[in-house]
N, C-alpha and C positions, 0 to 999 in steps of 0.2 A: 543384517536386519536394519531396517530404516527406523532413522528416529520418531520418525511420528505417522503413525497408521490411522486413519478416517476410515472409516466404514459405513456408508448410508446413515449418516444422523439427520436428524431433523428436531425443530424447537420453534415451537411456537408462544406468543404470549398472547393475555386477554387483555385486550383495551376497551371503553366505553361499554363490555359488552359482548365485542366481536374477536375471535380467534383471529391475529394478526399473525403471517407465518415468517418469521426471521428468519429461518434456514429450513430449506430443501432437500431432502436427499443428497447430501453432500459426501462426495468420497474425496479420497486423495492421500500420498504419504511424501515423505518426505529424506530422504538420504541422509545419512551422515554427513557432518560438516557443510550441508547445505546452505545459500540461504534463497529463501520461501517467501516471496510475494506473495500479496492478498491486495490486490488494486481493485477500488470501486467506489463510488461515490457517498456522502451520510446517507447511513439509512440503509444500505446495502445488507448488512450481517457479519461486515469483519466484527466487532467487536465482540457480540454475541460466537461467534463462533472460537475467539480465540480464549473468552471467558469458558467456555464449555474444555478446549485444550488443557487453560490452568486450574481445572478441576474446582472453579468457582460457581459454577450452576452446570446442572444437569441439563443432557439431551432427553429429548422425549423418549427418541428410539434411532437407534443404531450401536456402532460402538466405534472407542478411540482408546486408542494404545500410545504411551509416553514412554519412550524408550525400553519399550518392551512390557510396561505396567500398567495396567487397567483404571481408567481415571473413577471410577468406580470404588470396585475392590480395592482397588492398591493408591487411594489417593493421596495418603501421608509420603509414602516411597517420591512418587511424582515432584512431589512441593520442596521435598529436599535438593532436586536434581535440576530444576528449573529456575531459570531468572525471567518476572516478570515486572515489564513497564508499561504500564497501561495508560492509555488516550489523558486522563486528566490527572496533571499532577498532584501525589498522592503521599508525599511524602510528608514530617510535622514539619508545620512552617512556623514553628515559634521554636524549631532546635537550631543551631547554628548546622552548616556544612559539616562538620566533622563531628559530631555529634550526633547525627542521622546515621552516616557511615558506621559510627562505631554500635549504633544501637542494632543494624540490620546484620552487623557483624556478629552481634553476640548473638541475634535470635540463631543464626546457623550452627553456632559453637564454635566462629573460626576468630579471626583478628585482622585488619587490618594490614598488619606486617604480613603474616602469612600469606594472603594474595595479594599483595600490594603490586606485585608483578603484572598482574594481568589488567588492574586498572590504570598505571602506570604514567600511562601515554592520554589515559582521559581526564585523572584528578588531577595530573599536574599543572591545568589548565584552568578548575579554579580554585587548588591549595593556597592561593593567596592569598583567599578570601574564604579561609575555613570557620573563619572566627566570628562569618555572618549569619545572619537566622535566613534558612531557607525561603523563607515568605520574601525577602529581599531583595532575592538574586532576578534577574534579566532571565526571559527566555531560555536562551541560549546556555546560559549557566544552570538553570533549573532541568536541563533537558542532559546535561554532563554527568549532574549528582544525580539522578536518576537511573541513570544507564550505571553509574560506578555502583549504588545500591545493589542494581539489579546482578552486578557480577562480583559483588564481594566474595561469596562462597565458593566462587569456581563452578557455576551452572554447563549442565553438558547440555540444555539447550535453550535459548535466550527468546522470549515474543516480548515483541515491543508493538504496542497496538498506535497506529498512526504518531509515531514518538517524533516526527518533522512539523505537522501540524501547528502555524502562529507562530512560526520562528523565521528569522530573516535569511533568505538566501545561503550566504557565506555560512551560516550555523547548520543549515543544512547540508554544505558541500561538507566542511567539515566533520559532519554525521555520518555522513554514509562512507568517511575514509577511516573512521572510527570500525564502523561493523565490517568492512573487508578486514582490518589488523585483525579483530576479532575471530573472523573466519580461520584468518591462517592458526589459531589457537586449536584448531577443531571444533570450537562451536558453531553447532546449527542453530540458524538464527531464520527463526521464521517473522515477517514483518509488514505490517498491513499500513494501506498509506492511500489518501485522495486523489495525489500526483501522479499523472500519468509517465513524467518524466521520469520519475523515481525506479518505476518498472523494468528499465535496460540496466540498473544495476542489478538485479538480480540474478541468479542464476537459472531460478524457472521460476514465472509468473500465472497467479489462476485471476483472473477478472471475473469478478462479482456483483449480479447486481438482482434487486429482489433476494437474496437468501438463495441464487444458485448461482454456481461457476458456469460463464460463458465459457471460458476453454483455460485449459491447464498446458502451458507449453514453455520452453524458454523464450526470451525475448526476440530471436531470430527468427523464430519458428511462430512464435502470435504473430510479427507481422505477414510472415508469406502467406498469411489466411485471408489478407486482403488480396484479392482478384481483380478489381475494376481500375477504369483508367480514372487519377486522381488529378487534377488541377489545382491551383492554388490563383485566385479570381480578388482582383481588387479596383474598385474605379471612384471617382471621386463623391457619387450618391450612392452608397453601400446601402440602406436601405432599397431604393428601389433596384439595386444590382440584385437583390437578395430576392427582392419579388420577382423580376426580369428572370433570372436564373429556376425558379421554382414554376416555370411555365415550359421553358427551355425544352426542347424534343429531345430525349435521349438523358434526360437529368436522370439518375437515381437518389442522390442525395445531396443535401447541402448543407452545410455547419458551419459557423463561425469557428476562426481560430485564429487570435490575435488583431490583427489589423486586414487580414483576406481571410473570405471564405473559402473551402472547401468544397470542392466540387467533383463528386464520383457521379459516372456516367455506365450506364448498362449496355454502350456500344464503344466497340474498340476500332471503331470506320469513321468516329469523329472527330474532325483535325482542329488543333488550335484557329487555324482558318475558319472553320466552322462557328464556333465559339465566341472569335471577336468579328464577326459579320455579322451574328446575329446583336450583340450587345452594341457594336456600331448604332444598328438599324433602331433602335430602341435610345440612339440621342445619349450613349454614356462618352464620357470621356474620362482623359488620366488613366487607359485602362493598363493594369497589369497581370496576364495568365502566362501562367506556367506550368509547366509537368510537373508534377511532385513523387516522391516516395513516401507512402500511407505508414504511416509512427502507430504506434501501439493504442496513442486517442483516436484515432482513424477505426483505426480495428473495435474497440470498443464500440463507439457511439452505430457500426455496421451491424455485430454480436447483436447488440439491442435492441436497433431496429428487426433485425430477423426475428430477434426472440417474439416483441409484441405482434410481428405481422404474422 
């Protein structure tokens, strides 16, 4: 049985007036010991959606099962069995580190010592500084006690709603080597994030945007759903390359990505020849194109455009 079952939910709220719809007819489940991406931009529906999983707000209509329990009927059983960290840190910032710890400790009925094994490898990173009041701590350290919160009791299965969010690089690499050890524990760790980079750690990723899933697939398998031939297009007036480029015969799309645009093309008979003959002819110089392989932001920013067109 998979840990976590979706079934056609939907949730809308009223803003100004107007029914605003945050999720879609949303299916999906989820495996044992998985871990479960939820990639898509603010504004999307991971939050909303993962609040409806931790049985904090209701769906309008559908249903969802938590390892086996009805976030409904059975929402106490659930709340027991789950560790959640949600998008803005939430923890009391006027208790010290260890103090927070021992308080989430005791709402479970467990101790510290008793799981101290499974946090182990996160607190002892900032036990140093148990003795600080949460409001104190850096990013990075606020984002450690959070996660150890969340797994004080031994949760069989762990949502962290955008839990990299405003933290520096390094804190991130270090996060996500955090929830693989996790993994090996058996927890499913379902985890919703902005970064598209973040996506190839997972195990299978759904892309979100509007309150529905572009596609549900592992990370190998989103990208092979890009089809067109991809370039990577850079020259010293990036501006007018961009306009140049959105005239171009044969363009289908074009996006910035980093320092060169992105360039998918709806003919597979157009040669890199092609390409800088015309940008030639158009007075660019410093030009640099190249073949590319379409990454998971590829695939999205495509998802999207099909979806609007």
């Amino acid at each position: 049985m998979p840990s976590v079952v979706v079934e056609n939910i939907s949730k809308s709220f009223t803003a100004e007036k107007k029914k605003v719809l945050a999720l879609g007819d949303i299916s999906f489940d989820v495996a044992k010991g998985a871990l479960f991406g939820v990639i898509g931009p603010d504004g999307a529906g991971k939050t909303t959606l993962f609040r409806i999983l931790t049985t904090l707000i209701l769906a309008d209509k559908g249903k969802v099962e938590i390892d086996g329990f009805d976030v409904v009927k059975e929402y106490k059983d659930i709340r027991k069995r789950i560790g959640y960290m949600p998008g803005k840190f939430s923890l009391y910032q006027d208790l010290t580190v260890e103090e927070n710890l021992e308080f989430f400790a005791t709402i479970f009925n467990t101790t510290i010592k008793e799981n101290y094994s499974l946090i182990k490898e996160i607190y002892q990173q900032i036990e140093p500084f148990k003795d600080r009041r949460a409001g104190k701590l850096s990013g990075g350290m606020k984002q450690k006690l959070a996660l150890s919160c969340a797994l004080i009791h031994r949760p069989s299965i762990l949502f962290l709603d955008e839990p990299t969010t405003g933290v520096d690089a390094v804190s991130r690499k270090e996060f996500w080597h955090m929830l693989k050890q996790l993994q090996k524990e058996g927890i499913t760790i379902l985890v919703s994030t902005p970064y598209m980079d973040e996506a190839a750690l997972c195990d299978t990723v759904a892309l979100i945007q509007n309150g529905k899933f572009l596609s549900i697939d592992t990370p190998e398998g989103t990208v092979s759903l890009f089809k067109k031939p991809l370039w990577a297009v850079k020259s010293d007036n990036m501006y007018k390359l961009q306009q140049d480029l959105k005239q171009f015969e044969g363009m289908a799309s074009i996006y910035p990505f980093g320092e060169y645009y992105h360039l998918s093309l709806n003919r597979d008979s157009i040669l890199q020849e092609d390409i800088s003959a015309y940008l030639t002819s158009k007075v660019h110089q410093g030009l640099e194109i190249n073949p590319i392989k379409a990454g998971i932001e590829d695939v999205f920013m495509e998802l999207m455009k099909s979806t609007d067109d």
